[in-house]
C-alpha positions as protocol buffer text, in pm:
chain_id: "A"
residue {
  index: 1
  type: UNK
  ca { x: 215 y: 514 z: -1884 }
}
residue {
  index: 2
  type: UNK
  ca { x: 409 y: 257 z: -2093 }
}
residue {
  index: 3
  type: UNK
  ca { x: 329 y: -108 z: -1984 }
}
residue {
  index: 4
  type: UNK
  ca { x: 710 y: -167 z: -1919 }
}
residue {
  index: 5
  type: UNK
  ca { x: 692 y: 42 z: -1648 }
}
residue {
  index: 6
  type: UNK
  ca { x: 461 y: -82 z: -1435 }
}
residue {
  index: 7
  type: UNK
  ca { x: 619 y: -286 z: -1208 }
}
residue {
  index: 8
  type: UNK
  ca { x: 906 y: 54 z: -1101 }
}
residue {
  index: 9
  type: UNK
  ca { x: 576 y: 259 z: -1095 }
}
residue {
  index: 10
  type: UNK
  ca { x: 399 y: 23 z: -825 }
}
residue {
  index: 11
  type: UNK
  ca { x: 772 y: 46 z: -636 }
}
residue {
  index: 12
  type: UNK
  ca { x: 812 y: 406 z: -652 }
}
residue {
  index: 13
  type: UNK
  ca { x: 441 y: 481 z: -506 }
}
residue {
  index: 14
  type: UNK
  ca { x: 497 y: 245 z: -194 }
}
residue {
  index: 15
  type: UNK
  ca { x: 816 y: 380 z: -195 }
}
residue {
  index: 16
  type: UNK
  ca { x: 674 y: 755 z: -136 }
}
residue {
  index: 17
  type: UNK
  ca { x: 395 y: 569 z: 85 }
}
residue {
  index: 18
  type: UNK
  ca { x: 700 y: 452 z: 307 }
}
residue {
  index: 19
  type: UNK
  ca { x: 868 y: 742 z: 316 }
}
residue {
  index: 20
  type: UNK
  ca { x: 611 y: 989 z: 366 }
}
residue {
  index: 21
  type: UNK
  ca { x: 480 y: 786 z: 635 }
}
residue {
  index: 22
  type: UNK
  ca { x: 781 y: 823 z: 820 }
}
residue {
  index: 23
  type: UNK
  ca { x: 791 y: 1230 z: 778 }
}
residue {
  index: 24
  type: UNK
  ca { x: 447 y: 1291 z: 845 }
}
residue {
  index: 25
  type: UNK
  ca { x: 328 y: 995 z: 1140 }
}
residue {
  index: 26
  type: UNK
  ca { x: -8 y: 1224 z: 1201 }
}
residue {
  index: 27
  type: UNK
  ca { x: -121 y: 1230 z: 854 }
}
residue {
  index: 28
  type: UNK
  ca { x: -509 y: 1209 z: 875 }
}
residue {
  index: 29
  type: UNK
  ca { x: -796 y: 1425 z: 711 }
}
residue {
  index: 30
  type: UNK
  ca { x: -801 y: 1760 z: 927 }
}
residue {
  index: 31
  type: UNK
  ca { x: -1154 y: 1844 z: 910 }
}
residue {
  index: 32
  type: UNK
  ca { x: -1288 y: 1838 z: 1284 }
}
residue {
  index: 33
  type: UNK
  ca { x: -1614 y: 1649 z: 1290 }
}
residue {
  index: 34
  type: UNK
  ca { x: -1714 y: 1423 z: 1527 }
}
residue {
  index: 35
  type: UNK
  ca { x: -1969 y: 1187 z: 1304 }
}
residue {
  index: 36
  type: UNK
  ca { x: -2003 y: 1078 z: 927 }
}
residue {
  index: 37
  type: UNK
  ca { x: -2299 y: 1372 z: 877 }
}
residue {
  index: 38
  type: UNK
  ca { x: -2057 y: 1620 z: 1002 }
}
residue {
  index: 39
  type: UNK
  ca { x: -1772 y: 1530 z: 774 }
}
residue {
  index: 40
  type: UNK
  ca { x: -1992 y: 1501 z: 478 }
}
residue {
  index: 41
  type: UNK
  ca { x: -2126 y: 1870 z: 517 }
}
residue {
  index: 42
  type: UNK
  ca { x: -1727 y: 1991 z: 630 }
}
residue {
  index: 43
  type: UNK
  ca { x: -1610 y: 1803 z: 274 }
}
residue {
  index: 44
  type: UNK
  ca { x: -1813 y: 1978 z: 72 }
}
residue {
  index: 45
  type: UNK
  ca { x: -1758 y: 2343 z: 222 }
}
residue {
  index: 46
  type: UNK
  ca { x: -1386 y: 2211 z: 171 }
}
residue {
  index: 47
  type: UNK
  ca { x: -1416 y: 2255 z: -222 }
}
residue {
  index: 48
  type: UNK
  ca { x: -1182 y: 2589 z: -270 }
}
residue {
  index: 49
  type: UNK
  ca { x: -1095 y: 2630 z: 75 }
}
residue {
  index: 50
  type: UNK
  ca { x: -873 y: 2568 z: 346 }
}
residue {
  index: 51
  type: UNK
  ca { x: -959 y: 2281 z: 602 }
}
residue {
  index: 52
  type: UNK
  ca { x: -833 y: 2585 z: 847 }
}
residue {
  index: 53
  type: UNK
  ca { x: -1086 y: 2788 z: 735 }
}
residue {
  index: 54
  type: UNK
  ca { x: -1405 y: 2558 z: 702 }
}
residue {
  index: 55
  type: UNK
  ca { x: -1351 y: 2425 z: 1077 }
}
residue {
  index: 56
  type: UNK
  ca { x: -1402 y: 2789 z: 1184 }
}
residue {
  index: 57
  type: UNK
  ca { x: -1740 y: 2777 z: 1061 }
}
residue {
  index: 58
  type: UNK
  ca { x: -1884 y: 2441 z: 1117 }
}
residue {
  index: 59
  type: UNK
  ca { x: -1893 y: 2473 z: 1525 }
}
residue {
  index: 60
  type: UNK
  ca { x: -2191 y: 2700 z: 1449 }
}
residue {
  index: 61
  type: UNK
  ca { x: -2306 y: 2474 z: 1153 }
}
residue {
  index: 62
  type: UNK
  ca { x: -2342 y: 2174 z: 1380 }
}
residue {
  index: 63
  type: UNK
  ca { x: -2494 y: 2368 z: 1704 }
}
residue {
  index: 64
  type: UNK
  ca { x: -2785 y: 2481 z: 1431 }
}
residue {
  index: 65
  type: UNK
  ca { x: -2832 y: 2185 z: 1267 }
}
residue {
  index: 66
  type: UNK
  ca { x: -2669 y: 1872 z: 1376 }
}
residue {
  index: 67
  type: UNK
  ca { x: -2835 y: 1626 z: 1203 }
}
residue {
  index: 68
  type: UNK
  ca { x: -2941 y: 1560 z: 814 }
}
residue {
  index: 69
  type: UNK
  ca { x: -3296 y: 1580 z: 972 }
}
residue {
  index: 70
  type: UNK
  ca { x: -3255 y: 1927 z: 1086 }
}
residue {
  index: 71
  type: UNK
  ca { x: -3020 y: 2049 z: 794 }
}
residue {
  index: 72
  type: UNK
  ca { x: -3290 y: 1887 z: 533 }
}
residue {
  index: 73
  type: UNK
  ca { x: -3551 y: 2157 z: 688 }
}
residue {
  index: 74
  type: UNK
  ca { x: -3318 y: 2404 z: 734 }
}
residue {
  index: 75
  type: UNK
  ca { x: -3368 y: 2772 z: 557 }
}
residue {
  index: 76
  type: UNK
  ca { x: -3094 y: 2808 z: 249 }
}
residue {
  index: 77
  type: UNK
  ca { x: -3095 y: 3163 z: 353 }
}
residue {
  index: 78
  type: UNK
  ca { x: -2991 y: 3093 z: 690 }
}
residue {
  index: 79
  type: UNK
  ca { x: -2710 y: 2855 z: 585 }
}
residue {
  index: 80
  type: UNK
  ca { x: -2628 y: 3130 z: 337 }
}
residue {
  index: 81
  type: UNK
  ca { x: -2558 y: 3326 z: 611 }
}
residue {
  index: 82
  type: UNK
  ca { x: -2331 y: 3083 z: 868 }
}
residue {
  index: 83
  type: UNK
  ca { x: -2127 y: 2931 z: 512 }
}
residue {
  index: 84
  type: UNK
  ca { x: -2054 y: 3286 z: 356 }
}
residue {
  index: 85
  type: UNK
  ca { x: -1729 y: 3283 z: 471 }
}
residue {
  index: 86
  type: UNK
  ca { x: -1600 y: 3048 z: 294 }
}
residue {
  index: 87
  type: UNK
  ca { x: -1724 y: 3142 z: -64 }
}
residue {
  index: 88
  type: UNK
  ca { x: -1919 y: 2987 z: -305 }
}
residue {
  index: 89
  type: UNK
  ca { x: -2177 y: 3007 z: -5 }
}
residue {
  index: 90
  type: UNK
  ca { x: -2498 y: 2992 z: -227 }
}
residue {
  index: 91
  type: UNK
  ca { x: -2408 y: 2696 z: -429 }
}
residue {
  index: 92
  type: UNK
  ca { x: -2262 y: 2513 z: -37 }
}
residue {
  index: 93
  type: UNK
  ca { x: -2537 y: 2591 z: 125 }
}
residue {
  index: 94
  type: UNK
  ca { x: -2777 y: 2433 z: -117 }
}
residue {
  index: 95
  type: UNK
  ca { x: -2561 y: 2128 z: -178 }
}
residue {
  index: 96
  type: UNK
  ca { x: -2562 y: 2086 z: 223 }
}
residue {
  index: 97
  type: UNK
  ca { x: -3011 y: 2129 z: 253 }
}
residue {
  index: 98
  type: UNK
  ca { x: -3037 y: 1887 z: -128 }
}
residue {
  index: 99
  type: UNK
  ca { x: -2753 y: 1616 z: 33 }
}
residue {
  index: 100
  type: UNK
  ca { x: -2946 y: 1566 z: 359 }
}
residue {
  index: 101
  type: UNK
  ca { x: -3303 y: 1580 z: 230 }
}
residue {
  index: 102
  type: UNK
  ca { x: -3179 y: 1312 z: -1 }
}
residue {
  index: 103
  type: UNK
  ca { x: -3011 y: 1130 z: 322 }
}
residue {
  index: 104
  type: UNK
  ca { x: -3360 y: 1183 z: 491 }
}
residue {
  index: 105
  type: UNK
  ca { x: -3591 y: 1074 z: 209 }
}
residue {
  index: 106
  type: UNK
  ca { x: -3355 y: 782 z: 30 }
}
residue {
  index: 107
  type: UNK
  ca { x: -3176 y: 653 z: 321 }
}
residue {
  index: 108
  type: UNK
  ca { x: -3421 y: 730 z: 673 }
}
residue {
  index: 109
  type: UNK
  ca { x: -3153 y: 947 z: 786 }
}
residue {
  index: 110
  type: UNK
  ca { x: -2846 y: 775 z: 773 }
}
residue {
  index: 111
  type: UNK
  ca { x: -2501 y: 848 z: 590 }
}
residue {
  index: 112
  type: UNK
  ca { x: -2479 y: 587 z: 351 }
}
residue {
  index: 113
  type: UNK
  ca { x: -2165 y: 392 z: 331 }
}
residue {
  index: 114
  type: UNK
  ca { x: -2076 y: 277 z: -45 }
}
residue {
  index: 115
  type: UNK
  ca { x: -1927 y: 503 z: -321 }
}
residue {
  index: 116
  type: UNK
  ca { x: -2247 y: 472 z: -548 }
}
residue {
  index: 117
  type: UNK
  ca { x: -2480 y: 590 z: -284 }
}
residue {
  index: 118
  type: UNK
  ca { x: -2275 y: 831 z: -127 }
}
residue {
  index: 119
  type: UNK
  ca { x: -2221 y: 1031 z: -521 }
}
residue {
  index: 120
  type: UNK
  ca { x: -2608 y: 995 z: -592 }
}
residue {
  index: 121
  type: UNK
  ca { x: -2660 y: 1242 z: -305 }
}
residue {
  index: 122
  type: UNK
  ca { x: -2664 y: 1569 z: -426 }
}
residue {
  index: 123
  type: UNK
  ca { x: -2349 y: 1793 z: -401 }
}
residue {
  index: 124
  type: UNK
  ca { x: -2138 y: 1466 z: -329 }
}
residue {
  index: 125
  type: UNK
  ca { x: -1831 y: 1375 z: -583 }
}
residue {
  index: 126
  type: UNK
  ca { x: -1592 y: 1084 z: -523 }
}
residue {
  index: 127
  type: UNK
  ca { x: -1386 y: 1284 z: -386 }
}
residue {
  index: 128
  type: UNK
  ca { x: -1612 y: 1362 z: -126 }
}
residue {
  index: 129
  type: UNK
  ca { x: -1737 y: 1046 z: -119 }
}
residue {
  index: 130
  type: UNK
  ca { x: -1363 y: 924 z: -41 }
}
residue {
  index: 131
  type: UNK
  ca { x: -1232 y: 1113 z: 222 }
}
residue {
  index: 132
  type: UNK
  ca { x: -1560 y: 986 z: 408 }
}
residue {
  index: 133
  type: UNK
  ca { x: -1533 y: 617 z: 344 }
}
residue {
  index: 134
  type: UNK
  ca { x: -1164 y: 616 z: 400 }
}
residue {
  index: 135
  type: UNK
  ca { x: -1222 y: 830 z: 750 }
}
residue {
  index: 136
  type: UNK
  ca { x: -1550 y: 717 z: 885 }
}
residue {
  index: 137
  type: UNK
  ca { x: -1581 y: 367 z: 705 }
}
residue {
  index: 138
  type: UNK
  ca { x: -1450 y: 116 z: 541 }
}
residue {
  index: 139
  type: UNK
  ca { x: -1307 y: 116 z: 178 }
}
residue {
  index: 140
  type: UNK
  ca { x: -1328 y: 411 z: -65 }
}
residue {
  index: 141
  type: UNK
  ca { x: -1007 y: 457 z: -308 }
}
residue {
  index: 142
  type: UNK
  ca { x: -770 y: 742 z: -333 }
}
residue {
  index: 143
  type: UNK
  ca { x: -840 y: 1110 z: -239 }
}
residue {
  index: 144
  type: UNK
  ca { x: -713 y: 1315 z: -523 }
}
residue {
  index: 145
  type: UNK
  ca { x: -756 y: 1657 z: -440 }
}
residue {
  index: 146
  type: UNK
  ca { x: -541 y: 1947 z: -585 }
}
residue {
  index: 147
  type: UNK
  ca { x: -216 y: 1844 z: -399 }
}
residue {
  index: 148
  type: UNK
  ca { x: -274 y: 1498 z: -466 }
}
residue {
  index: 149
  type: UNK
  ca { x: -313 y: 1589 z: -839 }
}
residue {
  index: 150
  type: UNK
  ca { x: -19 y: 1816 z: -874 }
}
residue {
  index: 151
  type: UNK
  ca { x: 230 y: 1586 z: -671 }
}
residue {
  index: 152
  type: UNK
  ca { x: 92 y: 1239 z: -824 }
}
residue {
  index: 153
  type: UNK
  ca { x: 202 y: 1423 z: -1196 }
}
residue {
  index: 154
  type: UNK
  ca { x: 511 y: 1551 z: -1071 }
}
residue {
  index: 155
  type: UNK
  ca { x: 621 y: 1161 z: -982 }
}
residue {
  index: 156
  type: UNK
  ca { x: 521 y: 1067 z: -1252 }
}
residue {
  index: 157
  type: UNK
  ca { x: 273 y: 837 z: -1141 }
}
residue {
  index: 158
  type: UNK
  ca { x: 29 y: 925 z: -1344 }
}
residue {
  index: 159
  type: UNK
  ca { x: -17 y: 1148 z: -1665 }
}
residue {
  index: 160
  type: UNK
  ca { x: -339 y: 1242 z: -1647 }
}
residue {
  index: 161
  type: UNK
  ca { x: -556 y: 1564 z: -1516 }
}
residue {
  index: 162
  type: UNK
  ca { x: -904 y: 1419 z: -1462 }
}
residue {
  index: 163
  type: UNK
  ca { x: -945 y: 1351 z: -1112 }
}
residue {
  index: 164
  type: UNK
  ca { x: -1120 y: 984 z: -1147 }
}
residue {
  index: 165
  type: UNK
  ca { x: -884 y: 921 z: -1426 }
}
residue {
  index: 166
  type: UNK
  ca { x: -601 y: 963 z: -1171 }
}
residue {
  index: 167
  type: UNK
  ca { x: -765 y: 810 z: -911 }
}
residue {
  index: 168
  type: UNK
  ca { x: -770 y: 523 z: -1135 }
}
residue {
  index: 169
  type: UNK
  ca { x: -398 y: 506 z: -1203 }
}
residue {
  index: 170
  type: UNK
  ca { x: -311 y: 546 z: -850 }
}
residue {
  index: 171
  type: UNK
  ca { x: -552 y: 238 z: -664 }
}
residue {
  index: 172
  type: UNK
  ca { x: -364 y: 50 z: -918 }
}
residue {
  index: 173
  type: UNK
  ca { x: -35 y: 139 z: -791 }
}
residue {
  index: 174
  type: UNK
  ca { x: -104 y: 112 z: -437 }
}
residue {
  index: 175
  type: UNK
  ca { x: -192 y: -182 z: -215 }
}
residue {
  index: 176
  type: UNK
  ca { x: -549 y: -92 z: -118 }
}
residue {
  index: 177
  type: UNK
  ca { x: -461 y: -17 z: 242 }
}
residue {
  index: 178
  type: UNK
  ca { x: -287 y: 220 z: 129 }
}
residue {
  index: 179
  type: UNK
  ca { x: -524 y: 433 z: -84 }
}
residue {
  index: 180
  type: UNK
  ca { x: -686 y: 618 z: 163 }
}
residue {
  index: 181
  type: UNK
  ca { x: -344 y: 743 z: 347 }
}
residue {
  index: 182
  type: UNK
  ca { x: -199 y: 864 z: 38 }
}
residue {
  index: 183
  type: UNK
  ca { x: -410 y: 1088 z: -49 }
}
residue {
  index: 184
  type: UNK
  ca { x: -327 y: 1246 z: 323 }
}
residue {
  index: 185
  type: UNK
  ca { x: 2 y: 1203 z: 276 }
}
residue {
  index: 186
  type: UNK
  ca { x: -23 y: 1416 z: -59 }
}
residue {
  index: 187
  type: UNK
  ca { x: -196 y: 1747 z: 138 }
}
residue {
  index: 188
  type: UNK
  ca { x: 83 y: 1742 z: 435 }
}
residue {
  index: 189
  type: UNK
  ca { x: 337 y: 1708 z: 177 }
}
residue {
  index: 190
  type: UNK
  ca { x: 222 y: 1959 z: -38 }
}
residue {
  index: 191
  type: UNK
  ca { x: 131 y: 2222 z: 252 }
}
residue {
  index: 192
  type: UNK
  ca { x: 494 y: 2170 z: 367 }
}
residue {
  index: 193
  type: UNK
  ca { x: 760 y: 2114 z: 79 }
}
residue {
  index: 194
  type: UNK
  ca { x: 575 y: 2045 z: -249 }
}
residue {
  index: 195
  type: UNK
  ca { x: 409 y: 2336 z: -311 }
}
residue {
  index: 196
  type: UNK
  ca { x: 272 y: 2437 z: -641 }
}
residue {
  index: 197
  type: UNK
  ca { x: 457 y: 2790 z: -707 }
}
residue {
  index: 198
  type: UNK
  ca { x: 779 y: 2707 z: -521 }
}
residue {
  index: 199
  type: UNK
  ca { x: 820 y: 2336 z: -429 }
}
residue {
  index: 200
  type: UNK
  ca { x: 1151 y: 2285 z: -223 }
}
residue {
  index: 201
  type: UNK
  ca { x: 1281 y: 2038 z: -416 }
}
residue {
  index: 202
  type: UNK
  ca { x: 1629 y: 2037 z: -250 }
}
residue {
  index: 203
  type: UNK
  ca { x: 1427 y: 1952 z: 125 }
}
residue {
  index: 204
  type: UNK
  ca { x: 1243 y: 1679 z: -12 }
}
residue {
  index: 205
  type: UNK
  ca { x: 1281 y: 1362 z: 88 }
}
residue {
  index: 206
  type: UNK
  ca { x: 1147 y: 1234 z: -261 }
}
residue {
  index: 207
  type: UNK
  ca { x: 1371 y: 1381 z: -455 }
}
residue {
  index: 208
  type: UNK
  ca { x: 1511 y: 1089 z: -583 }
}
residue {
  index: 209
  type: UNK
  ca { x: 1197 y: 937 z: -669 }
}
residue {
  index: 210
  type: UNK
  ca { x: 1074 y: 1235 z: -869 }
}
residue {
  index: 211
  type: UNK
  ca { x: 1121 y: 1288 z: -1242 }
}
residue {
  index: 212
  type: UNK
  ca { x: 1024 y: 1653 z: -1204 }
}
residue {
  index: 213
  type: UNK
  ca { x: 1217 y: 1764 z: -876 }
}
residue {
  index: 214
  type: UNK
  ca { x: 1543 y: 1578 z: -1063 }
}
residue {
  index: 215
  type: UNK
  ca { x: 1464 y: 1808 z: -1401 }
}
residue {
  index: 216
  type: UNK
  ca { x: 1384 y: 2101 z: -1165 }
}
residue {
  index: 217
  type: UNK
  ca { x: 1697 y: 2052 z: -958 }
}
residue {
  index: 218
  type: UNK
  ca { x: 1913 y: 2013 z: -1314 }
}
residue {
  index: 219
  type: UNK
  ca { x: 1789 y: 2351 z: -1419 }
}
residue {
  index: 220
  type: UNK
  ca { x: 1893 y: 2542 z: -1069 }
}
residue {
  index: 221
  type: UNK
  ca { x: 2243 y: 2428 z: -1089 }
}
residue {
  index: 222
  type: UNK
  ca { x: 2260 y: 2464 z: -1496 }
}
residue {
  index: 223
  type: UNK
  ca { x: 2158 y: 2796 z: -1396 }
}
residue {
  index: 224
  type: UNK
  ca { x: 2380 y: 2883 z: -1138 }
}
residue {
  index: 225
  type: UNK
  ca { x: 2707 y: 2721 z: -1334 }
}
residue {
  index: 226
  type: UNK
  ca { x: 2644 y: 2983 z: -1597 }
}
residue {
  index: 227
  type: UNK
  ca { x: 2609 y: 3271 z: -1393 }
}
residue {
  index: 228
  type: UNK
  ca { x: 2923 y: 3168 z: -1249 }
}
């Protein structure tokens, strides 16, 4: 992103903070969990699934083993079983026995709370790691996940496609108080108008903050004008 820049860039992403805040006032991560453990294990089921989806499973993940403790000595087989639904079940399951026998044996059975503990566990990204520290604890930076990537690009605040790369760009846009609600703010908005076949550019409330919903909405009426 030119230097130049800057400055509009940092006004345009409080701008959408602002705005989006308004439209969506119960923006919050939507994985039911009702301690850090839980949340860690419902993130990473959440890789290539709906939220919807993963908190019809975990109910019976949590009864079985509610605790790193009990997941660390659990039988992969058996978690096989309860996570299939959700795909990628082998390589879930695994990731949710390695993470908590790491929890057990590095940390005496407790979530840790910084970034560079939380992504030595097994099966644990930043992004992962963020959606905890931003939900359970203090700190963590910006949750890019798929909408938060495809809506962050269509802005135009950032030009990148690596995930820690854009995570990058974006905590230095945003006041840090901010970093953890915009990446919330990104999956309501993106569920609901911005979506990545058919965004409705002409309900959003962006619109006029958005270099691609302006270029999109140019097209449309270039369109129509000639079929007329």
């Amino acid at each position: 992103m030119p230097r130049h820049s800057r400055s509009s860039l940092k006004k345009r992403a409080e701008e959408v903070v602002r705005i989006l805040s308004r439209r969506y006032p119960d923006a919050r991560c939507t994985l039911d969990h009702r301690n850090p453990f839980e949340l860690l294990c419902a993130t990473i089921l959440a890789a290539q699934c709906t939220d919807a989806k993963v908190n019809t499973v975990t109910p019976e993940l949590f009864r079985r083993w509610p605790t790193p403790e009990a997941m660390a000595q659990a039988d992969i087989a058996e978690v096989e079983r309860v996570v299939h639904p959700l795909g990628f079940f082998r390589q879930k399951a695994r990731a949710l026995v390695e993470m908590s026998r790491d929890i057990v044996a590095i940390h005496g059975g407790e979530v840790p709370r910084t970034m560079d503990e939380l992504i030595h566990l097994r099966g644990v990204g930043r992004k992962t790691a963020n959606v905890l520290l931003g939900t359970c604890f203090t700190g963590g930076g910006v949750i890019v996940d798929t909408h938060c990537r495809r809506i962050s690009r269509r802005l135009g605040l950032t030009r990148e496609t690596d995930p820690d790369r854009i995570e990058r760009d974006l905590m230095s846009l945003l006041a840090p108080e901010h970093w953890s609600i915009f990446g919330h703010l990104m999956v309501f908005h993106g569920r609901a108008v911005c979506d990545a076949r058919r965004p409705a550019c002409e309900a959003c409330p962006l619109l006029h903050l958005c270099p691609e919903g302006s270029r999109r909405m140019a097209a449309a009426t270039a369109v129509q004008e000639v079929a007329g």
